[in-house]
N, C-alpha and C positions, 0 to 999 in steps of 0.2 A: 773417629777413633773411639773402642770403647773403653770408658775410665773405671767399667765397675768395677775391672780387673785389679786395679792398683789401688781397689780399699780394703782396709783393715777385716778380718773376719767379723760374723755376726758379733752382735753386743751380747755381753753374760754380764756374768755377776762376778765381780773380781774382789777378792778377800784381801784387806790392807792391816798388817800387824806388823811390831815391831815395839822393841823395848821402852818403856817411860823414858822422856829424855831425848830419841833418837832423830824426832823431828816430824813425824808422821804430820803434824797439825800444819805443818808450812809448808809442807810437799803437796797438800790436799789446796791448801788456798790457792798456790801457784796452778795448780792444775786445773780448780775452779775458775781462774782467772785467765785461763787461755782455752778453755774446753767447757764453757756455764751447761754443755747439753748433757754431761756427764751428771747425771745423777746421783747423789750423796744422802744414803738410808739415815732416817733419823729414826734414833731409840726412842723405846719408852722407858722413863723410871720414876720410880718411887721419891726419891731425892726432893729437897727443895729446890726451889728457882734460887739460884744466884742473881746478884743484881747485872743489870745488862741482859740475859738471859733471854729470849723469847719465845715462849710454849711454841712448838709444831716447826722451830727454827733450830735452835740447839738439840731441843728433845722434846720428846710430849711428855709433857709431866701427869701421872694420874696416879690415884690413889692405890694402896697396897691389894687394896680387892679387886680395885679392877685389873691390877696388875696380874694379879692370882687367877682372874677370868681366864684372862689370854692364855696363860700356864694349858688351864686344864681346857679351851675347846684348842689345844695346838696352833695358837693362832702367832707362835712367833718360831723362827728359822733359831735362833738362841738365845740364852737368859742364865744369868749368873746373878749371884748377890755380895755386893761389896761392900763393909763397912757398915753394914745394917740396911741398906739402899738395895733394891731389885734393879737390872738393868737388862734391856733387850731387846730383839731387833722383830718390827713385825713383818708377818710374811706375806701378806696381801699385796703392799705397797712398792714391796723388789720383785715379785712375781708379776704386777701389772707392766710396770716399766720394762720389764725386759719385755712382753710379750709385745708393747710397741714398740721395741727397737732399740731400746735405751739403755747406752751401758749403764751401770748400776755398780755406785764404791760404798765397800761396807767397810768401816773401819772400826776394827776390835779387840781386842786381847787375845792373846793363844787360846784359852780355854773355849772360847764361843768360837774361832777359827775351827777347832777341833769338832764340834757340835753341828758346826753348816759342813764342814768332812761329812759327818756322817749323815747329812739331811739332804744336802744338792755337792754331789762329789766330782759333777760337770762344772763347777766352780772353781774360776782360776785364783790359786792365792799366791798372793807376796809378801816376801819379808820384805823391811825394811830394817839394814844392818848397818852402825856406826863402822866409820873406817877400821876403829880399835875399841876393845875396853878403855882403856885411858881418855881416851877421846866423849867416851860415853858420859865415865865420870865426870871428866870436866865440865862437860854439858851440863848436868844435874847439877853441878856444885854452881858453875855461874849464872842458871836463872833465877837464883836467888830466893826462891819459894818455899825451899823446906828447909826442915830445921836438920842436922846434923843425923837422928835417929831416921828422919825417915830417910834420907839419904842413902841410909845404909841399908835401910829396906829393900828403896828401891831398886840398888845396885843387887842384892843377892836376888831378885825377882828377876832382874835383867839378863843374871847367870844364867837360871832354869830355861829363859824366852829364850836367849842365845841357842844353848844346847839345842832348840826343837827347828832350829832353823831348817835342818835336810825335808821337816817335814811338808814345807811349802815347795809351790812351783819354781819359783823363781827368789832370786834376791838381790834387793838394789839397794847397793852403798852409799849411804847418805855423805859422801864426800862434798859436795857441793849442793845444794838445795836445787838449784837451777836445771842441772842434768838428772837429779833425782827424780823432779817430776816431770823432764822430757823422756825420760825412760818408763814412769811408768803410764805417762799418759800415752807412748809407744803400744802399751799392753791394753788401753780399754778396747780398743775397736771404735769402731765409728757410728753415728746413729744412721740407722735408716731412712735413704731419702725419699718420702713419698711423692711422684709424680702424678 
């Protein structure tokens, strides 16, 4: 019998966003931990190392100019700056992997989701949408990391991400973490099995 029939289409590049808070980081681990062949782009930024941190594992850390290189020979798919910090995604490293077969999870903010739109628009993207506002809030308010102001930040940032929801592919309800990321590891496809 043949089984090619009942796999997933070719591997892309599937674009992962969704609101501060909504869980994206736990939907990504479970999915690493049941799919390691899935591919997860690391940025480059500007930023210090956090402790624990590990250059070329969280991010590649490098310096403002070299950051600025990449800018101008177009060597990244997107790039934003936040908070005085450069961040963004290089394009060598998701364009090798997919051409061996490799899905490839970029996870980003709207703005840089909107930027790979306009760069590679054969790219599948995903929300990732809390059950509720309420639900969102809550979240934010019990990991306990920010203070009061930025709370509020990030909830009116979460308005605007909400609203752009129509513009992705698909959308998957982080109701349950579990199903979140059997639905969207549903969506990478499979890698290429070389015989």
């Amino acid at each position: 019998m043949d089984t090619d029939d009942a796999r997933p289409g070719p591997a892309r590049l599937t674009v992962f966003s969704g609101p501060s808070g909504v869980g994206k980081d736990s939907v990504i681990e479970l999915v690493r931990a049941r799919a390691p062949w899935v591919w997860l782009s690391v940025s480059l930024t500007t930023r210090r190392m956090r402790p624990g941190e590990i250059d070329g594992v969280h991010y590649h850390f490098v310096t403002r100019a070299d950051f600025e290189r990449h800018v101008r020979e177009g060597s990244l798919l997107e790039w934003a700056e936040f908070a005085g910090n450069l961040y963004g995604t290089p394009r060598g490293p998701v364009l090798a992997r997919l051409e061996n077969g490799e899905p490839v999870l970029l996870k980003i903010d709207l703005q840089g989701a909107r930027q790979v739109k306009n760069t590679m628009p054969s790219a599948q993207f995903v929300f990732l949408a809390p059950p509720s506002f309420a639900e969102l809030k809550r979240r934010l308010i019990g990991r306990g990391t920010d203070d009061a102001e930025t709370i509020r930040h990030r909830l009116r940032h979460a308005e605007e991400e909400m609203a752009a929801e129509p513009e992705f592919d698909t959308t998957i309800v982080n109701d349950f973490v579990e199903r979140a990321a059997d639905e969207l590891l549903g969506l990478l496809g499979s890698r290429v099995v070389v015989s």
